[in-house]
C-alpha positions in Angstrom: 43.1 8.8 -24.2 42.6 12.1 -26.1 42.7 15.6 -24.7 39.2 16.6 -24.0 40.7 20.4 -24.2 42.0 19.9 -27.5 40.5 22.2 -30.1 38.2 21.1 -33.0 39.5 19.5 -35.6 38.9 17.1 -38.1 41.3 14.2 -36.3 40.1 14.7 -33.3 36.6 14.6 -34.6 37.7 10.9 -36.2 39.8 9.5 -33.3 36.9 10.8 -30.7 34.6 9.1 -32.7 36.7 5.6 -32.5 37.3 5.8 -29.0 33.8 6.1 -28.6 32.9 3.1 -30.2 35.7 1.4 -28.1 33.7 2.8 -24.8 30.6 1.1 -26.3 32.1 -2.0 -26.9 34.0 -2.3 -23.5 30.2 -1.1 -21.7 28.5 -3.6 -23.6 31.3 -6.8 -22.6 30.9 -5.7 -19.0 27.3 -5.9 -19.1 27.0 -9.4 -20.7 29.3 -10.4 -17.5 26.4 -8.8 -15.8 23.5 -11.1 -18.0 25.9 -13.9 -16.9 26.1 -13.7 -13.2 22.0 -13.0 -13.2 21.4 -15.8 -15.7 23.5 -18.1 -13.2 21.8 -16.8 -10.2 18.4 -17.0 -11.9 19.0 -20.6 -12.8 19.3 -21.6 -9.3 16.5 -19.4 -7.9 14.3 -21.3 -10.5 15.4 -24.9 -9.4 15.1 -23.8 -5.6 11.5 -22.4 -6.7 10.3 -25.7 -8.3 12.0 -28.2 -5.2 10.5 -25.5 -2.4 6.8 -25.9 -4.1 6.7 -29.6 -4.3 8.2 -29.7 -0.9 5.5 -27.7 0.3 2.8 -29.5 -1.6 4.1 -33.0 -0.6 4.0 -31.9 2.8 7.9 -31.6 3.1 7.8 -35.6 2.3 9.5 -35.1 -1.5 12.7 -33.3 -2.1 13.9 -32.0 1.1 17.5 -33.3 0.8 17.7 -32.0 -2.6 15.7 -28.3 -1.0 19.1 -28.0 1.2 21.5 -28.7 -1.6 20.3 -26.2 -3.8 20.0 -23.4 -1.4 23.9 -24.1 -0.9 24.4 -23.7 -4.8 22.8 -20.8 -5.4 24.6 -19.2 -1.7 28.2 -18.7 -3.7 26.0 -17.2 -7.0 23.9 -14.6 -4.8 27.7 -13.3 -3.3 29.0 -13.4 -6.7 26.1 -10.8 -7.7 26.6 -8.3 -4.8 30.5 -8.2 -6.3 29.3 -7.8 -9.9 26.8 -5.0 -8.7 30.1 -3.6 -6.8 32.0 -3.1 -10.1 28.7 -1.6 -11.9 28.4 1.0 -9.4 31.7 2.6 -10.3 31.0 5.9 -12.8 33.4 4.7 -15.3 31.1 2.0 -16.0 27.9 4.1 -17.3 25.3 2.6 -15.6 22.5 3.9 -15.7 19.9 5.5 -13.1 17.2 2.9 -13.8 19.8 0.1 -13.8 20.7 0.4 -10.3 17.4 0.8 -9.3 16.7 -2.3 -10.2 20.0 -3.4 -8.8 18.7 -2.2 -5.7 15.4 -4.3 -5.7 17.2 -7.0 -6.8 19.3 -6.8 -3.6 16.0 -6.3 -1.6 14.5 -9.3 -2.9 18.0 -11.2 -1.9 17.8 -10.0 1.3 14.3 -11.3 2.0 15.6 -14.8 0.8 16.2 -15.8 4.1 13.2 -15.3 6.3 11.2 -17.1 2.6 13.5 -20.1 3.4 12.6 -20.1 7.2 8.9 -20.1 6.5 9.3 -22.9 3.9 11.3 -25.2 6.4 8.4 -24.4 8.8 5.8 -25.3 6.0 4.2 -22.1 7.0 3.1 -20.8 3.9 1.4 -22.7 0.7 3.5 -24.0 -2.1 1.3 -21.7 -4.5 2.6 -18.8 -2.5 6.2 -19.6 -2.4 6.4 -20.3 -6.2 5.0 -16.6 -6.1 7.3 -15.3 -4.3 10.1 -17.0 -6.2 9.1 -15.8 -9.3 8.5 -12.1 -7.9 12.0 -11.9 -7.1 13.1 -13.5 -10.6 11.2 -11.1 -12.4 13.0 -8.0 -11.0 16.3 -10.1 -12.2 14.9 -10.8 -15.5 13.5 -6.9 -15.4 17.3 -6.0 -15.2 18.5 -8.2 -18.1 15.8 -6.8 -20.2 17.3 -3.2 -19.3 20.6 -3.8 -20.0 19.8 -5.6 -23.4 17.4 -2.6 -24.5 20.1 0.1 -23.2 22.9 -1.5 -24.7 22.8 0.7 -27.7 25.2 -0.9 -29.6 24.3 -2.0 -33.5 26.6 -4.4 -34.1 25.3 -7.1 -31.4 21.8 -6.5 -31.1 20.2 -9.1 -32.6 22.1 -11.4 -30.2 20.7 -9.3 -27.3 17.1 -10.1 -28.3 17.6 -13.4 -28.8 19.4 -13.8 -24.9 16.6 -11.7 -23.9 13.7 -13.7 -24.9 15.9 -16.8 -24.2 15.6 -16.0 -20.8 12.2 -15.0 -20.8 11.6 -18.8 -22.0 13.8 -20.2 -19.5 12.1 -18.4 -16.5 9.0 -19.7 -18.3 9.9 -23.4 -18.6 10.9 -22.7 -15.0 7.5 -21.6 -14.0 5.9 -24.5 -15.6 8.5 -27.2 -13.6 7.4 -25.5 -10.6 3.6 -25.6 -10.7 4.0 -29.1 -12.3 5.6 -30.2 -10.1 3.4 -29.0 -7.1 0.6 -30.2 -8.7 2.3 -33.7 -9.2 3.2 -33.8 -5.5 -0.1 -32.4 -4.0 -1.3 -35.8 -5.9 -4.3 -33.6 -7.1 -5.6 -31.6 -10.0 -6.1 -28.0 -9.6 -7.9 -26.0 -12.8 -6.2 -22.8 -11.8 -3.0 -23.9 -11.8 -3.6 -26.2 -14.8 -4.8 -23.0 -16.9 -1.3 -21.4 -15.9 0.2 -24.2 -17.0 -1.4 -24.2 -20.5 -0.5 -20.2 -20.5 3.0 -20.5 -19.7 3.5 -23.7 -22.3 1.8 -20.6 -25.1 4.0 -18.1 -23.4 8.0 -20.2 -23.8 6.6 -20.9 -27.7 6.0 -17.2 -27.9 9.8 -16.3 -26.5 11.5 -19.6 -28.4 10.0 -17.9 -31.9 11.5 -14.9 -31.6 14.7 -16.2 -30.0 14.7 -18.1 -33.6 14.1 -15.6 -35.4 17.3 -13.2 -33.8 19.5 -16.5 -33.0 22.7 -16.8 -35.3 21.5 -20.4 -37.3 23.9 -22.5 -35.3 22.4 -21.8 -31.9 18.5 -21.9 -33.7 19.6 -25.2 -35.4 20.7 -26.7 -31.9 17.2 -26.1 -30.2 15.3 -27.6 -33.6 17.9 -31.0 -32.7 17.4 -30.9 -29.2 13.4 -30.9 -30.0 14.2 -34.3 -31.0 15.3 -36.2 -28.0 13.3 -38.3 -26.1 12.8 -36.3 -22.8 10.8 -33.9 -25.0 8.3 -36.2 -26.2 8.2 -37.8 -22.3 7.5 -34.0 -21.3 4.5 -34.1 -23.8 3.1 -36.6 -22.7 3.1 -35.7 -18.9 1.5 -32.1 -19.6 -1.4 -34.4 -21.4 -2.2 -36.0 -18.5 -1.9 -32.9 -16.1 -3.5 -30.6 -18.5 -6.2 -32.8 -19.4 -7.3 -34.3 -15.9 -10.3 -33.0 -14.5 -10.0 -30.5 -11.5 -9.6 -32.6 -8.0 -9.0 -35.5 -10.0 -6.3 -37.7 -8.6 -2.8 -37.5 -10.2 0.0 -39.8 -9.6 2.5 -37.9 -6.8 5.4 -40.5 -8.2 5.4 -38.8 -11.2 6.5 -35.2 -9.4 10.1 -36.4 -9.6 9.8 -37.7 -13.7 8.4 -34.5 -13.9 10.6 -31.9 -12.4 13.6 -34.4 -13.6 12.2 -34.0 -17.4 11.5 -30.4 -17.4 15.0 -29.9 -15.9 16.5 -31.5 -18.6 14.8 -28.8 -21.4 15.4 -26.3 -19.0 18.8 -27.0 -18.8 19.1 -27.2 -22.8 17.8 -23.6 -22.8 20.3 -22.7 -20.1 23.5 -24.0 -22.3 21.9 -22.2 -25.6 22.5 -19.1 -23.2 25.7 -19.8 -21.6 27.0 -20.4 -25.6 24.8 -16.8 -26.3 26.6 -14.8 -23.8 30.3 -16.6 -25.2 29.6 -15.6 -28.4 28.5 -12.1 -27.1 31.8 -11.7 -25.2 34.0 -13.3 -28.2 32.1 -10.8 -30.3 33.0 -7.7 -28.2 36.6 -8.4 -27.7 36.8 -8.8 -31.7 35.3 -5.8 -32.5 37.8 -3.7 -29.5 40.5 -5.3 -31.5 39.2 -4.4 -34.7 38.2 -0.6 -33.3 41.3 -0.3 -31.7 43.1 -1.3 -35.2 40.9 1.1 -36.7 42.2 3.7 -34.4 45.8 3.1 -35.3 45.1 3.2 -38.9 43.4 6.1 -38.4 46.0 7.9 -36.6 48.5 6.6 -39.0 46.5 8.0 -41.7 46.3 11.8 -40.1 49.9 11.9 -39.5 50.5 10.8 -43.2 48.1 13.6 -44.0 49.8 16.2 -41.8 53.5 14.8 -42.8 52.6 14.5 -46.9 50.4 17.2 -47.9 48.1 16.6 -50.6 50.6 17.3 -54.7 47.9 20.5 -54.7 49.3 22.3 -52.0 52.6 22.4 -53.3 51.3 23.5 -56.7 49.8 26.1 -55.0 52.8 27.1 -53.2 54.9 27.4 -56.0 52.1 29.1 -58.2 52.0 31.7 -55.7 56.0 31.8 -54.7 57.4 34.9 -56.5 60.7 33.9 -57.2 59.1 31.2 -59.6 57.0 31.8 -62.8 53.3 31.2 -62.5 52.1 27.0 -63.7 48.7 26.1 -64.0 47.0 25.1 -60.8 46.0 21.1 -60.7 42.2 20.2 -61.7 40.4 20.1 -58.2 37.9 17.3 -59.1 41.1 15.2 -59.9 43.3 16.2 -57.0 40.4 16.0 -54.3 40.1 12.2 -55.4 44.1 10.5 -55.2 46.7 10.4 -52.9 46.3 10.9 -49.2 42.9 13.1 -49.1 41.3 10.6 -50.8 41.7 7.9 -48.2 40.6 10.4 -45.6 37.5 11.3 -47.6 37.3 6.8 -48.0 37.5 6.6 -44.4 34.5 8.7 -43.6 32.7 7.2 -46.1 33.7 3.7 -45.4 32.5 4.8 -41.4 29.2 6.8 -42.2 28.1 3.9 -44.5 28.4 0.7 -42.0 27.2 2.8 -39.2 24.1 3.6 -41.4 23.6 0.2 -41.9 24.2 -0.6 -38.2 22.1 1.6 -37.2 18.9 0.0 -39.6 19.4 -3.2 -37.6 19.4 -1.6 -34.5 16.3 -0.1 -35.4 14.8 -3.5 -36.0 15.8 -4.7 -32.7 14.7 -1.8 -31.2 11.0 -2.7 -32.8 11.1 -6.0 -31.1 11.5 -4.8 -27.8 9.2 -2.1 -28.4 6.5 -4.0 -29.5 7.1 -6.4 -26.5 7.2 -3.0 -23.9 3.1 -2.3 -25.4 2.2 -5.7 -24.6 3.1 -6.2 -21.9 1.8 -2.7 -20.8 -1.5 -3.5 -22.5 -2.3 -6.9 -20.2 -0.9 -5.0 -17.1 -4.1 -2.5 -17.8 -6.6 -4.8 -18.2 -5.1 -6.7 -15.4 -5.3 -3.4 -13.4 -8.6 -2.3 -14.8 -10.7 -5.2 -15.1 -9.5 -7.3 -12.3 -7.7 -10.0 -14.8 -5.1 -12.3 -14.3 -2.1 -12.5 -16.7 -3.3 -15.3 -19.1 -6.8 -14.2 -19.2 -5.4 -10.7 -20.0 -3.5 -12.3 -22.8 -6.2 -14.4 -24.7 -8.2 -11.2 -24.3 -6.1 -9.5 -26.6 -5.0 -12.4 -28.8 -8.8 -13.3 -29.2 -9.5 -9.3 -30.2 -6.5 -9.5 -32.7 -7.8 -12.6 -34.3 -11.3 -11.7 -34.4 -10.4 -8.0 -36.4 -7.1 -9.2 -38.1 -5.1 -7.1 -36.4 -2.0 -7.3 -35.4 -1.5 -8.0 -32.0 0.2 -5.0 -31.3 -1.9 -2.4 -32.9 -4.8 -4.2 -30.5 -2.1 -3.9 -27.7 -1.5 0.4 -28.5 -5.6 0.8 -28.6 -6.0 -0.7 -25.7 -3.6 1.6 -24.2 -5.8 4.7 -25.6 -8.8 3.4 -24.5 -10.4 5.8 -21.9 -11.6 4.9 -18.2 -15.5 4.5 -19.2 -14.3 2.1 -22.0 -13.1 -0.2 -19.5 -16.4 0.6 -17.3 -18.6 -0.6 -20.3 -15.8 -4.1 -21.1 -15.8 -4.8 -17.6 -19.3 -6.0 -18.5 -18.0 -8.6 -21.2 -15.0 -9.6 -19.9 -13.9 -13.5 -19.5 -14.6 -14.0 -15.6 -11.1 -14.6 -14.2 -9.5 -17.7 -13.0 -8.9 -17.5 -9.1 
């Protein structure tokens, strides 16, 4: 550690700035343990979510036994949470004040867990409204994954945070849709409302999986394009045909809940190894680049005390040009001198430094964008949800309709929205697409 009372000085200005990027590094591999833990717990809140809806909608005559065995999986991830939380708490670890406030309502939603489960078992509540309440609690999760990937701060690895990001945002997606599926396969009945969510949430994962492409590393993107060609994938088609396209209170077949949940479990799961290998590679990539900065570190230490033991050949010309007991030589050409030896690796190593943080810091302003653009979106549909009394997916073809109708982008019709005045929404409220119940 270095001496925060030590005075200014050009070393301490270049070993500071190393052990700062160490810091970074070391924050950033403790909060992909973080995305771990939620990503595991999230996984098992989604399959609980999707067995508790079409136990509900079956009339608690479809996956009961399977209901009680997932409740005891996800019991050992929800304690392994509360410790991970523990250690995040600690000042050391630079948490920040919105991170554990949504560590907090993450715990809130945990604790309400139980008395969800008890009206379930009762089959005193709808299967709509425990897939809602379900996904409620996921989305704080998901909220907090989102924080820590936009808070991060770190160049080096943020293209891999966007792409876990919206990895996750797919899988909670592709969750969503086994769960209404699937409680629409059990109730052995079509329901338009729940098909349209359907349709919005199979838009919504194509949405997330394209920019996961486009910030993946092209191993990981080349695995998803492979595993777009196995079977279950084109099974999985088929059956969102025939639930999409059935009329509303048409009969569906309730023996094809299980095929259902059993096929959408199988992409879901695909996604969830793409993420496990994301955070890997994310944890491999800190502890290379702590190596690496702490190498850096050494060198650079090494460097100063070669600087402070072997003064640059100038200073000793100097010495003797101005040491009385010696005749006068001429002085050394500065240009010349300030380029060799000792000061000129000094002078490299800023260089070297300034340059790849500059370039670091172009892609973190790229990622940044992404994230950005995604914040104003989602903003955008939460007003006209707010304003105009729209649900999500209506909100969302409102805007993608405007943005294809002007040309726009969709997130210049997203930040307009967002300056639109009260009365504006008085006079659209008018036009706007009645919404789906």
């Amino acid at each position: 550690m270095l001496d925060p009372a030590a005075p200014l000085s050009v070393s301490n200005l270049v070993l500071r700035s190393k052990q700062l990027e160490i810091d970074a590094v070391r924050h950033l591999a403790s909060r992909a343990e973080l995305v771990d833990v939620i990503g595991q717990l999230i996984q098992g809140l989604q399959r609980e979510r999707g067995v508790s809806g079409a136990y509900l909608a079956s009339k608690a005559q479809r996956f009961a036994d399977v209901r009680l065995r997932v409740m005891e999986e996800v019991a050992p991830l929800e304690a392994r949470l509360r410790e991970v939380f523990a250690q995040h708490i600690e000042p050391g670890q630079g948490a920040t004040a919105k991170a554990l406030s949504l560590m907090a309502w993450a715990l809130l939603g945990l604790e309400s867990l139980p008395a969800l489960r008890t009206q379930i078992e009762r089959q005193a509540m709808t299967a709509h409204d425990s897939v809602a309440a379900y996904s409620h609690l996921i989305a704080g999760l998901i909220e907090l994954v989102f924080h820590v990937a936009d808070a991060a701060g770190l160049p080096s690895v943020s293209r891999m945070l966007v792409a876990l990001l919206h990895l996750v945002q797919a899988e909670e997606e592709a969750g969503q849709e086994r769960a209404l599926g699937a409680l629409l396969y059990a109730s052995g009945s079509s329901n338009e409302a729940h098909q349209q969510r359907v349709i919005h949430l199979i838009d919504a994962q194509e949405r997330s999986l394209r920019v996961f492409a486009e910030f993946a590393e092209p191993a990981l993107r080349a695995r998803w394009e492979q595993q777009q060609l196995v079977p279950a994938v084109a099974q999985l088609e088929r059956l969102r045909r025939a639930l999409c396209v059935a009329r509303p209170g048409a009969a569906l077949d309730s023996d094809l809940s299980d095929t259902w949940f059993d096929v959408c479990s199988e992409r879901i799961n695909a996604l969830w190894h793409l993420q496990v290998d994301l955070v890997k590679r994310l944890r491999e990539d800190c502890e290379a680049r702590i190596l690496e900065a702490q190498q850096d570190l050494q060198d650079s230490k090494g460097l100063l005390r070669g600087l402070r033991d072997n003064p640059p050949q100038r200073t000793h010309a100097v010495d003797r040009f101005f040491d009385m007991a010696l005749a006068p030589s001429a002085l050394p050409d500065p240009v010349g001198a300030a380029h060799t030896g000792e000061s000129a690796s000094l002078v490299d190593l800023l260089q070297t430094q300034s340059a790849r943080m500059a370039g670091m810091e172009a892609e973190l302003d790229a990622a940044r964008r992404t994230l950005n653009e995604r914040k104003v979106i989602e903003r955008a549909k939460g007003v006209l949800m707010a304003r105009l009394g729209m649900n999500e997916e209506v909100a969302f073809r409102v805007l993608q309709k405007t943005s294809m109708d002007q040309n726009r982008r969709l997130l210049d019709v997203a930040e307009a929205t967002l300056s639109l005045p009260d009365f504006a929404f008085a006079q659209q409220g008018q036009r706007a697409p009645k919404p789906q119940p």
